[in-house]
LOLUM-338303 format. One record per residue (C-alpha): residue in one letter; x, y, z negated. Coordinates in nm, 3 decimals. Layout:
N
+------+---------+---------+---------+
| code |       u |       v |       w |
+------+---------+---------+---------+
|    A |       X |       Y |       Z |
...
+------+---------+---------+---------+
***
This chain:
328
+------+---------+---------+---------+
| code |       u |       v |       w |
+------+---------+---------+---------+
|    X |  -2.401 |   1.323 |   4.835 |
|    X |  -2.549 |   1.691 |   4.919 |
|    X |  -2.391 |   1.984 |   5.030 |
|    X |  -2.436 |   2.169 |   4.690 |
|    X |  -2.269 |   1.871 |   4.478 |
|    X |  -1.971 |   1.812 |   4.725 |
|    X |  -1.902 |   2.218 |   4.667 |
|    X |  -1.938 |   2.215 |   4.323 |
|    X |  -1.683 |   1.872 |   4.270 |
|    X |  -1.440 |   2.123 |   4.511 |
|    X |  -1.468 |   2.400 |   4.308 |
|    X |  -1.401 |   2.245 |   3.962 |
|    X |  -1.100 |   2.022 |   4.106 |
|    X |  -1.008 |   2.382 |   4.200 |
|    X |  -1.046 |   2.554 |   3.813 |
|    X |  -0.896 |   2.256 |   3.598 |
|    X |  -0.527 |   2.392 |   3.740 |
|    X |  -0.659 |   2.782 |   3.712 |
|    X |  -0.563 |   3.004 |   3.982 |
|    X |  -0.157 |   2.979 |   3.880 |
|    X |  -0.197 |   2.586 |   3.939 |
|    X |  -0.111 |   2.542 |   3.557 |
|    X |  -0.356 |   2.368 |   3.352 |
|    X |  -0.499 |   2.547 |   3.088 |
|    X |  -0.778 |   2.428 |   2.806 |
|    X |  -1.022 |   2.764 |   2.955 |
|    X |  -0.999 |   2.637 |   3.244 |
|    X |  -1.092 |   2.251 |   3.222 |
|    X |  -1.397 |   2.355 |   2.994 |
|    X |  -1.525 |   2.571 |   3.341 |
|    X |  -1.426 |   2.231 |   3.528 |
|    X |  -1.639 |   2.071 |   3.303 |
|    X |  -1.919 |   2.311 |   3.294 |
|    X |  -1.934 |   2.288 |   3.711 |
|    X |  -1.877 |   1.901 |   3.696 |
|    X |  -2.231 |   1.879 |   3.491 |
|    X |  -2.413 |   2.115 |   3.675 |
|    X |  -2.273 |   1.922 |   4.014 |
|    X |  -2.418 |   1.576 |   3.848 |
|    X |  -2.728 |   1.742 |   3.761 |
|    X |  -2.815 |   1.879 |   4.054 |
|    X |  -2.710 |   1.547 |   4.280 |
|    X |  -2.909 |   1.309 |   3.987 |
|    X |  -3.190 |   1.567 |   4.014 |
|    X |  -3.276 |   1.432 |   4.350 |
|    X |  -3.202 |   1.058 |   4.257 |
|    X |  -3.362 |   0.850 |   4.022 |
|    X |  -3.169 |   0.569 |   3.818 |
|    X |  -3.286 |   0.316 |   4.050 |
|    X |  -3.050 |   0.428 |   4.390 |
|    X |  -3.424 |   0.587 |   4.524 |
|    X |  -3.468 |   0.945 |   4.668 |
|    X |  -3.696 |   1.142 |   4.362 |
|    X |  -4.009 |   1.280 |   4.537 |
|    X |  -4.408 |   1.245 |   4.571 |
|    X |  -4.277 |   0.847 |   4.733 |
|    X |  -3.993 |   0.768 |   4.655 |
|    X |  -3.994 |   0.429 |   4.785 |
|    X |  -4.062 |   0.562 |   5.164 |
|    X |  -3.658 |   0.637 |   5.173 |
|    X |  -3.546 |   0.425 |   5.432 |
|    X |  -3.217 |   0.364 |   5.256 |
|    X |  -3.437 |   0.215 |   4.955 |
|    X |  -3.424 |  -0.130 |   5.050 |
|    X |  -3.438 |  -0.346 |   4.709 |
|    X |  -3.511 |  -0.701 |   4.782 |
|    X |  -3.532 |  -0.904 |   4.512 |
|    X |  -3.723 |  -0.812 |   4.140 |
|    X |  -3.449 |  -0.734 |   3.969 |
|    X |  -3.340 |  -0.464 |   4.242 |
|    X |  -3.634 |  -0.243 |   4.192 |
|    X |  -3.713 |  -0.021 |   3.900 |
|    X |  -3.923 |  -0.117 |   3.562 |
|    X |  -4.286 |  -0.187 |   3.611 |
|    X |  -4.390 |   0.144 |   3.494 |
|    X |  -4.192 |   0.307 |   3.731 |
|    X |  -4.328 |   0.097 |   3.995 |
|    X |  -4.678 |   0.160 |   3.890 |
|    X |  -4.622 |   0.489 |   3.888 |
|    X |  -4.511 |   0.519 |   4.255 |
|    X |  -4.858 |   0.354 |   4.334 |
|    X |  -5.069 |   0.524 |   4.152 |
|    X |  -4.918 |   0.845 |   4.370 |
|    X |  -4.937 |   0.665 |   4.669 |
|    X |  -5.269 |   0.577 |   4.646 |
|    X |  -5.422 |   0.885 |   4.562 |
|    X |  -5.233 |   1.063 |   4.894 |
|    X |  -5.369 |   0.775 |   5.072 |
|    X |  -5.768 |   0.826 |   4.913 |
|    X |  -5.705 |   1.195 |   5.053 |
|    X |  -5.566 |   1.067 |   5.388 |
|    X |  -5.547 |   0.701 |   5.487 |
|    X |  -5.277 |   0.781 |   5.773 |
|    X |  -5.034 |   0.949 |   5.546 |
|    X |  -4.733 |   0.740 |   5.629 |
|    X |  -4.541 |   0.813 |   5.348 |
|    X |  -4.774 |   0.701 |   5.086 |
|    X |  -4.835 |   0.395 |   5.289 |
|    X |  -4.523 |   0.262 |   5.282 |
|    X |  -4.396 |   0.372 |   4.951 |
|    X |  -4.741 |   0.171 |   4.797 |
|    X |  -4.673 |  -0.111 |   5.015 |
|    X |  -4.286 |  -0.137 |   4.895 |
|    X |  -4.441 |  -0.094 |   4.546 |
|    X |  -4.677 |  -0.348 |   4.609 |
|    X |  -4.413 |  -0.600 |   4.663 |
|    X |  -4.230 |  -0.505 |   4.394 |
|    X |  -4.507 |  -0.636 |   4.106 |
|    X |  -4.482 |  -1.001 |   4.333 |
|    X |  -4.708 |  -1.240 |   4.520 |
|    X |  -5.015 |  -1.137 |   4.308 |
|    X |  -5.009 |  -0.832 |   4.486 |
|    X |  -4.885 |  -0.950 |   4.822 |
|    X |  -5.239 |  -0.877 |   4.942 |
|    X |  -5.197 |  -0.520 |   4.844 |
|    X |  -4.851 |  -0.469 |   4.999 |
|    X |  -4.955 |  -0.621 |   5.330 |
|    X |  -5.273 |  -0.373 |   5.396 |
|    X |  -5.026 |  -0.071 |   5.301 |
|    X |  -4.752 |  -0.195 |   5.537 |
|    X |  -4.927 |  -0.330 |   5.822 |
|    X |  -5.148 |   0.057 |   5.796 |
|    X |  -4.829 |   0.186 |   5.794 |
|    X |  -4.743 |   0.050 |   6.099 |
|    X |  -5.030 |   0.081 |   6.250 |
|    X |  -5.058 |   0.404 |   6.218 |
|    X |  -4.723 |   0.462 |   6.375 |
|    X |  -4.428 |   0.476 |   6.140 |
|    X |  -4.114 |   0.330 |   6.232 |
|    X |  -3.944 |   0.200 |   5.966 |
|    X |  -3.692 |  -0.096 |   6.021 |
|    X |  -3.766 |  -0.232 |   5.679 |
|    X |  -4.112 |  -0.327 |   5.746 |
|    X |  -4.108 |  -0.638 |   5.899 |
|    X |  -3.830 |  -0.765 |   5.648 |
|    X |  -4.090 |  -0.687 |   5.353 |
|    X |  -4.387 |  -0.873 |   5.570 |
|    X |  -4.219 |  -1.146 |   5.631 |
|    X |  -4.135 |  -1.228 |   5.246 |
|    X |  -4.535 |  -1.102 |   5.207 |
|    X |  -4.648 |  -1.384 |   5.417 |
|    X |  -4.457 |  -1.626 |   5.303 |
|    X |  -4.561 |  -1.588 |   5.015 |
|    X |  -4.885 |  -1.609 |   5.086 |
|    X |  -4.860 |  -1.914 |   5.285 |
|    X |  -4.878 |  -1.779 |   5.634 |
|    X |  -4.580 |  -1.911 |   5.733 |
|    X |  -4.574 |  -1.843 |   6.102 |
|    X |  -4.665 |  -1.481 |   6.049 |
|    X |  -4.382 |  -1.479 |   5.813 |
|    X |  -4.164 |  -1.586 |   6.180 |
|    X |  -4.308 |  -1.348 |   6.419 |
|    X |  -4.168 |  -1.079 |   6.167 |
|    X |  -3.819 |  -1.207 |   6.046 |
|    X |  -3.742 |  -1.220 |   6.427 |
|    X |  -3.852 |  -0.884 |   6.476 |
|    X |  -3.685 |  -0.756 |   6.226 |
|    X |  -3.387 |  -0.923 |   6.330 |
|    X |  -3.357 |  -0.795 |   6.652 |
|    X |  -3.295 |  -0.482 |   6.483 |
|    X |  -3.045 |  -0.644 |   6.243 |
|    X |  -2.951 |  -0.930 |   6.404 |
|    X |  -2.611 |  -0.958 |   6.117 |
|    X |  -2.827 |  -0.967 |   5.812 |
|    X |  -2.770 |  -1.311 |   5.684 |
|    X |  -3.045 |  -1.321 |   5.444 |
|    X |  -3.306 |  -1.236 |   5.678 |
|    X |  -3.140 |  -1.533 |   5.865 |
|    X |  -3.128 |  -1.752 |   5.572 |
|    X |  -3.518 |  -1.701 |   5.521 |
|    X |  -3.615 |  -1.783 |   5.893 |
|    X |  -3.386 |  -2.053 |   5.921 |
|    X |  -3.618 |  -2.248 |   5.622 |
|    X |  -3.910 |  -2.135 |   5.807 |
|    X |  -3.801 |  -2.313 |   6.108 |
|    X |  -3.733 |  -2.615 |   5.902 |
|    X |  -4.040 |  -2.588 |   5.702 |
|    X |  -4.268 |  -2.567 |   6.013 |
|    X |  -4.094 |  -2.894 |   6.172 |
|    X |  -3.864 |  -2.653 |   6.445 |
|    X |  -3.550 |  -2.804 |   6.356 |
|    X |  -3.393 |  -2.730 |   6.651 |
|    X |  -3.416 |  -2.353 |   6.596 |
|    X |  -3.338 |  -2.393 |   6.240 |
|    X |  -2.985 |  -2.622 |   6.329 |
|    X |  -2.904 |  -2.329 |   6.599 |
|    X |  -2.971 |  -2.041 |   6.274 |
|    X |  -2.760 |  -2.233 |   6.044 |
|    X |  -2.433 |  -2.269 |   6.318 |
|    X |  -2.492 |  -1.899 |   6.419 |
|    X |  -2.405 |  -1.824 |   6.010 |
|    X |  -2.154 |  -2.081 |   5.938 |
|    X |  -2.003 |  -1.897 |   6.276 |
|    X |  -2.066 |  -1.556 |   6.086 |
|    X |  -1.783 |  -1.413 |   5.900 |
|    X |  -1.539 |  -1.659 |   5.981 |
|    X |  -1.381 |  -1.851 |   5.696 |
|    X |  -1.603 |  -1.750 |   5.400 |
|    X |  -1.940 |  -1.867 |   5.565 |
|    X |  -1.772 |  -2.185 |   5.750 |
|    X |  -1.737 |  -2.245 |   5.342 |
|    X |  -2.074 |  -2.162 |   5.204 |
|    X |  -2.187 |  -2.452 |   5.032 |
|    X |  -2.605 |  -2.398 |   5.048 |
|    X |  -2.583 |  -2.334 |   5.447 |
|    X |  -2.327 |  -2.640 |   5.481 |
|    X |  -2.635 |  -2.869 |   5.299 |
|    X |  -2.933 |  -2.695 |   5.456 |
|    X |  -2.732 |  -2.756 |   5.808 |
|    X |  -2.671 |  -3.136 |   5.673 |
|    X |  -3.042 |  -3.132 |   5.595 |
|    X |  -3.141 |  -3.062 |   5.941 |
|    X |  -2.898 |  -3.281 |   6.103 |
|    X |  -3.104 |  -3.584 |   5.918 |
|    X |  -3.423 |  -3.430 |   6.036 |
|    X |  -3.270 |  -3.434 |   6.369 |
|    X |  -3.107 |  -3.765 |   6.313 |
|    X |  -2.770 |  -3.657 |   6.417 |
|    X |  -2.638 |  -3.853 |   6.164 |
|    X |  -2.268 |  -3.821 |   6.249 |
|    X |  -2.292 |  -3.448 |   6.193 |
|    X |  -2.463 |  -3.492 |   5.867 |
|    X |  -2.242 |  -3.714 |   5.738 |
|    X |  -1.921 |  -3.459 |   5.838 |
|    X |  -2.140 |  -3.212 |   5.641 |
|    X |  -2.192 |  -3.387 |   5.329 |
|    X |  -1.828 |  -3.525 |   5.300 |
|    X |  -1.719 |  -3.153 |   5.349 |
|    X |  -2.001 |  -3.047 |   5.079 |
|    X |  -1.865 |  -3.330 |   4.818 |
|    X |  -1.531 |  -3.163 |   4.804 |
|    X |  -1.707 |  -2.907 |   4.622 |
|    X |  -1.795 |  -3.061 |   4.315 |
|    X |  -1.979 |  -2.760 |   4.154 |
|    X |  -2.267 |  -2.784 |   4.452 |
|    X |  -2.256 |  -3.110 |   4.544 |
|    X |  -2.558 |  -3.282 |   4.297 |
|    X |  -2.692 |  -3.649 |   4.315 |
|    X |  -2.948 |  -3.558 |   4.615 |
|    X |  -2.687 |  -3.492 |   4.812 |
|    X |  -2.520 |  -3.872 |   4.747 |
|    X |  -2.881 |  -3.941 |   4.861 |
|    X |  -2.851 |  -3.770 |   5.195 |
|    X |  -2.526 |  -3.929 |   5.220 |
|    X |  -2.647 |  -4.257 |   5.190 |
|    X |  -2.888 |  -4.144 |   5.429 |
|    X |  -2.664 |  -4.042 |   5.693 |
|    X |  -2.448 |  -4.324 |   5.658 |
|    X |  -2.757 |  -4.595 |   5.686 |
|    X |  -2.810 |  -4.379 |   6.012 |
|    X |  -2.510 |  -4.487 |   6.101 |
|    X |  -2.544 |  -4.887 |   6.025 |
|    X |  -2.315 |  -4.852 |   5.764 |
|    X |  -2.468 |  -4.956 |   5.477 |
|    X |  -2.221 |  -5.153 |   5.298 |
|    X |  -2.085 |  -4.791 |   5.271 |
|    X |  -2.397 |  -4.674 |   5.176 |
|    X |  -2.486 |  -4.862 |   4.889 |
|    X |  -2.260 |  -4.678 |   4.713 |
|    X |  -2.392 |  -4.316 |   4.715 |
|    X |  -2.736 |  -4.457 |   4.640 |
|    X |  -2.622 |  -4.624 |   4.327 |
|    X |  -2.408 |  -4.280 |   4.269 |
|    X |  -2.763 |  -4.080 |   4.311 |
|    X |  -2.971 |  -4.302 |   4.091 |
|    X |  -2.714 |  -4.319 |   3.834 |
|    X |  -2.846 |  -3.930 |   3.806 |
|    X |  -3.183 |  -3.779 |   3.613 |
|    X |  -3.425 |  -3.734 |   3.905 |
|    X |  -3.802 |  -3.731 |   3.924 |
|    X |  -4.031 |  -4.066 |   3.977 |
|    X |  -4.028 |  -3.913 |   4.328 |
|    X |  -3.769 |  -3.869 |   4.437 |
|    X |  -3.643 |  -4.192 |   4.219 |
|    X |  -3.884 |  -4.401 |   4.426 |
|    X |  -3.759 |  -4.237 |   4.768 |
|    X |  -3.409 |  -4.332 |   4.669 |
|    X |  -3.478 |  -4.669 |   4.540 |
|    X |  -3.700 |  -4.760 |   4.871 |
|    X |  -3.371 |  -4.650 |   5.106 |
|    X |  -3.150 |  -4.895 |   4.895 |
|    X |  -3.362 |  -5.145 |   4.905 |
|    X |  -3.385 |  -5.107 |   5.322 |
|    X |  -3.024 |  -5.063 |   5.306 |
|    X |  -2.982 |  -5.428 |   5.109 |
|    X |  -3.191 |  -5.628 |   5.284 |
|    X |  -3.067 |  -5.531 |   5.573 |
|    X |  -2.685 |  -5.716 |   5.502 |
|    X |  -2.642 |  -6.068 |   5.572 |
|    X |  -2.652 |  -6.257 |   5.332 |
|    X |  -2.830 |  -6.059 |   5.138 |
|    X |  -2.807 |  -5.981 |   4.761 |
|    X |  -3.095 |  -6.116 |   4.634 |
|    X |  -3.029 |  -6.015 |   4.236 |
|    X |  -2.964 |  -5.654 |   4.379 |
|    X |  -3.297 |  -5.659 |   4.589 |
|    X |  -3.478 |  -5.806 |   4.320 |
|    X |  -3.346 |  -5.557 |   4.055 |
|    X |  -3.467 |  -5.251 |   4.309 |
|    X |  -3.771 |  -5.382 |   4.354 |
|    X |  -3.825 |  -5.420 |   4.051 |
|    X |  -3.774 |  -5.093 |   3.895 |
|    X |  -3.951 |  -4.918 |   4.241 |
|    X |  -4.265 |  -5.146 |   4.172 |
|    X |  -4.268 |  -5.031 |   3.764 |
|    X |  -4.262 |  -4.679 |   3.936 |
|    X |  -4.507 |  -4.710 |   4.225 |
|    X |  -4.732 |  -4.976 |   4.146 |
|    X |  -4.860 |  -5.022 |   4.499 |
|    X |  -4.576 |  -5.020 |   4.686 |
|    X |  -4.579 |  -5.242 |   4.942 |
|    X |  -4.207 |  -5.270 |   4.996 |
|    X |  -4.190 |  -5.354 |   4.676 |
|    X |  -4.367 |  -5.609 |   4.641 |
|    X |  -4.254 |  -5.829 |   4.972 |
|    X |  -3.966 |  -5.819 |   4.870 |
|    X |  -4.056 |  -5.958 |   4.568 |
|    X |  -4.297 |  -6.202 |   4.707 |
|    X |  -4.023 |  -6.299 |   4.930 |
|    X |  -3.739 |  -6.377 |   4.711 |
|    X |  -3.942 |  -6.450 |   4.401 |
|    X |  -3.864 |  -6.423 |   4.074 |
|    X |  -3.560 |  -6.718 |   4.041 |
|    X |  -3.413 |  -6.590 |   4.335 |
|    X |  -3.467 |  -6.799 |   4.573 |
|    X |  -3.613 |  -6.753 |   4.892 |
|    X |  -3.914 |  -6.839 |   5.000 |
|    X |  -3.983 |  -7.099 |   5.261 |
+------+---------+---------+---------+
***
């Protein structure tokens, strides 16, 4: 809020009494005449979309949209890069114009990540300090596929903003996509730690934490996880009665186990993921003495009509035959 509109709101709280502090019709029709010239001149300078107006709009550091629906239509946003490229055909280190294209850029998605990368990393280059920068790169090259890129600036812009929980969210998967699941465990505590009782509650960093704790095969933790997570009906789903099972087979408990992967194939899931379910039961049966041959045979079965090479499959098939008895 500028100096002119805060004046302006001060002077028609001031006319809607009068001068005698009596309210009269005269004098709430000047309140409302300086209460529209106030918003006019403070929406004058501010478009619809929470951006600074101006030649780039989008090189406001407190314009920070981060998802598609934050930023303005695509004509808008088309608009701001047509500007921004012309300043920049007149003078490629015109900061401005580089990063209010390369925030543009981003805005019309990953088929223009290419776009929004040259702009930002110019802008950069060339000197501007902008704390927003290495947020937008690091979406930009993950996108793209250059995942470790994507890292190197998440953690600098981190260090900067070392509270912003999305930007923690996002390297936290990186970790865990590029096979650090230490880092990515230590992420996930450091935001279930964040904000006290809300986050300790969040269910998609509870899973992705119970996620890593199986890739870590810390399979107590996992399991603590996952029971917390199932008291929350509306995001618990049948994958997680897989990772359950999981954990719990982890644990040689698989009489337990059986259970939750019944519970997770009684669900719609892909041949997939079906066939990575059925193959843990099946490890999970035959590893109980005596074993239930009519179960194995039944999971076997219905994992070989899925996956008609699988070689788990079909020992245990060959092995307990199709009367159920075993094999000599």
């Amino acid at each position: 809020m500028n100096a002119n509109y805060r004046r302006l709101l001060a002077n028609a709280a001031h006319w809607v009494r009068g001068k005698t502090g009596k309210f009269t019709w005269a004098a709430a029709g000047i309140s409302l005449f300086f209460l529209g010239l106030a918003a006019g001149i403070y929406w004058s300078g501010h478009n619809g979309f929470g951006a600074p107006r101006g030649e780039h709009p989008f090189a406001n550091p407190r314009f920070f949209p981060r998802r598609p629906a934050e930023f303005p239509s695509r004509q808008d946003i088309e608009a701001v890069i047509s500007r921004g490229e012309n300043a920049v055909e007149a003078d490629p280190s015109d900061l401005r114009a580089l990063v209010s294209a390369g925030i543009a850029y981003y805005g019309l998605g990953r088929e223009h990540a290419a776009e929004a990368i040259n702009r930002l990393e110019a802008a950069r280059d060339y000197g501007l300090m902008d704390a927003r920068i290495p947020y937008y790169l690091g979406r930009l090259y993950d996108m793209v596929g250059l995942k470790q890129y994507a890292v190197t600036e998440y953690q600098r812009f981190l260090r900067n903003r070392p509270d912003d929980q999305a930007a923690t969210m996002e390297l936290a998967r990186l970790y865990f996509d590029l096979g650090n699941y230490q880092q990515s465990a230590l992420l996930y505590e450091q935001l279930l730690e964040r904000g006290g009782g809300k986050e300790k509650s969040n269910p998609l960093i509870i899973e992705n934490l119970a996620l890593v704790s199986l890739k870590l095969q810390d399979w107590a933790k996992a399991k603590i996880l996952l029971e917390e997570l199932r008291q929350n009906p509306k995001h618990y789903s049948s994958e997680s009665s897989f990772f359950l099972a999981e954990a719990l087979r982890g644990l040689d408990n698989c009489a337990e186990a059986l259970d939750y992967y019944r519970e997770a194939l009684g669900a719609s899931l892909s041949n997939g993921k079906e066939i990575v379910v059925l193959e843990g039961q099946i490890e999970c049966l035959n590893s109980i003495e005596p074993p239930d041959q009519e179960a194995l045979r039944g999971a076997a079965q219905r994992l070989l009509d899925l996956d008609g090479k699988n070689k788990l499959a079909k020992n245990i098939l060959k092995r307990y035959g199709k009367k159920g008895k075993k094999e000599a």
